[in-house]
N, C-alpha and C positions, 0 to 999 in steps of 0.2 A: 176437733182439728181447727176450726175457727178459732175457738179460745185461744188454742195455744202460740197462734197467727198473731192474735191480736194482742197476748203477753209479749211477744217480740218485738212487736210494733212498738210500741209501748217503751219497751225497755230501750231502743232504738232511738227514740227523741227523746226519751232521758239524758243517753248518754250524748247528744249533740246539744250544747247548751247555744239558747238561742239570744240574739245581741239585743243588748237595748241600749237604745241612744241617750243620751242625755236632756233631760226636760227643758221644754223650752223656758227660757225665763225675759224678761225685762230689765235686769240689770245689768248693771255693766261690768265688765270684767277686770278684778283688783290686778293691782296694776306690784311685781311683786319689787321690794326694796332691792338693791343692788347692794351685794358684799362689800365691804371697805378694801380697795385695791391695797392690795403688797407692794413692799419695795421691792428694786430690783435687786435680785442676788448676787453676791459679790464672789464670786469666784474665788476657791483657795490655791495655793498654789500647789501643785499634785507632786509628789515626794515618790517615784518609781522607784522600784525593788531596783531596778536593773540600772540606776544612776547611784545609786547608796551602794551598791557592790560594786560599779566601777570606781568610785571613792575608793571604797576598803584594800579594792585591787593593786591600784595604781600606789594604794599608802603599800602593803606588800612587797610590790615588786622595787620599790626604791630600799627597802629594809633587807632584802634581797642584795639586791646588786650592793649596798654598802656592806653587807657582810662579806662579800668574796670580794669588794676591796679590800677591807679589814684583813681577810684568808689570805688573801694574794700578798699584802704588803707583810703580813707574819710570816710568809715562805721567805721572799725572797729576804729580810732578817735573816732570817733562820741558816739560809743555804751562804750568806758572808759571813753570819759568825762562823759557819762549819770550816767555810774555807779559808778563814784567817786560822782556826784551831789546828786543820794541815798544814797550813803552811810554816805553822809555830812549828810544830812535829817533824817536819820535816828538818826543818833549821838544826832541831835538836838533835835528830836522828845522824845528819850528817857530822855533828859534832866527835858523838859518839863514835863514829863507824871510821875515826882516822887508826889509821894500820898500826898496830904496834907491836912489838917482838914479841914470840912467843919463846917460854922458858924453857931449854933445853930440856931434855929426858937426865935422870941419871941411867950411865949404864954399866957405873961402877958394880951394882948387885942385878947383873942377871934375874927373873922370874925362873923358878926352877919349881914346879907344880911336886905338891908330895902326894903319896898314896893313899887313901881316903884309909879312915880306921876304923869304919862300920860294916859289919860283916854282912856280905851276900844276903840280897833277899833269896827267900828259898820260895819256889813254884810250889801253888797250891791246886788240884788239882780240879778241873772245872766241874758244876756238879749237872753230870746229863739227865737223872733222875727226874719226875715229875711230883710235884710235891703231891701227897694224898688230897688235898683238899682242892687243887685245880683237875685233878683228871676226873672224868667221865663217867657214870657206875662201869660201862660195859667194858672202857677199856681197863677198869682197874684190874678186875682178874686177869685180864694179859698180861698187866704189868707186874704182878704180882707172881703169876704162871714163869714169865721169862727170866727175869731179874730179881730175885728177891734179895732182902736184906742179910740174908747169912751168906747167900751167894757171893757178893762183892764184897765182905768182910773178909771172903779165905782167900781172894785174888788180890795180886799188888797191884798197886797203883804204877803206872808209870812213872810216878817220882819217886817212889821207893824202890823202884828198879833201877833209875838212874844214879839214886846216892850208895844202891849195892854196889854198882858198878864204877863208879868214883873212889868209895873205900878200898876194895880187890885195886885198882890202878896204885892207888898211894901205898898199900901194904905193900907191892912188889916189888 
């Protein structure tokens, strides 16, 4: 136990390093050279962000305002030639627009409409059927059940009932 007291100890003023002063001595202390003084510095003159874009700015805003005079002075061009170019039109319009006799009608020949020479369209009759290819599988056998194709082949049409009944009128 002692030992191990006395490895601590030990380890203990190792780690505290202890001071030593500087030897005495008898001479005298050098004396050190002084660095050669600098000039003084000459200050440059400082060039701000924010002074070099009020420049850029102020060149902008005059290239600016001279173009919407430029704009301004091209409208107001624009809107006297327009209104010399009406008032030319006008001048000429009026010229135009003086009143002058209109030429009598003839009414030596009457219009007398003739009777058209192409013969009646005939009615065709509308077709109610559904074609096979748009109906439904389930309705087709209805459709087929109700209306078949030999069916409305032995029945007349109403237009062949009306030109029966047109012919009987003219025979009698």
């Amino acid at each position: 136990m002692k030992k191990i007291q006395e490895l601590v100890g030990e380890e203990e003023k190792l780690r505290m390093p202890i001071a030593q002063g500087l030897p005495w001595t008898t001479d005298e202390p050098k004396c050190l050279i002084k660095p050669p003084v600098k000039k003084n510095t000459i200050p440059i003159d400082l060039k701000l962000h924010s002074d070099i874009r009020a420049v850029e700015r102020a060149r902008f805003a005059h290239q600016v305002a001279e173009k919407g005079r430029l704009i301004k002075q091209y409208k107001m061009e624009r809107e006297r030639q327009q209104k010399l170019e009406e008032e030319e039109e006008i001048k000429r319009l009026r010229k135009e627009l003086i009143p002058k006799a209109q030429l009598m009608p003839y009414f030596d020949r009457p219009f007398v409409p003739r009777r058209s020479e192409k013969q009646p369209t005939v009615p065709r009759e509308p077709k109610f059927c559904i074609p096979r290819h748009k109906t439904i599988k389930c309705c087709r056998m209805s459709c087929n059940d109700m209306s078949g194709p030999s069916q409305l082949q032995h029945l007349p049409s109403p237009v062949e009932k009306a030109e029966a009944l047109y012919k009987n009128r003219i025979l009698q």
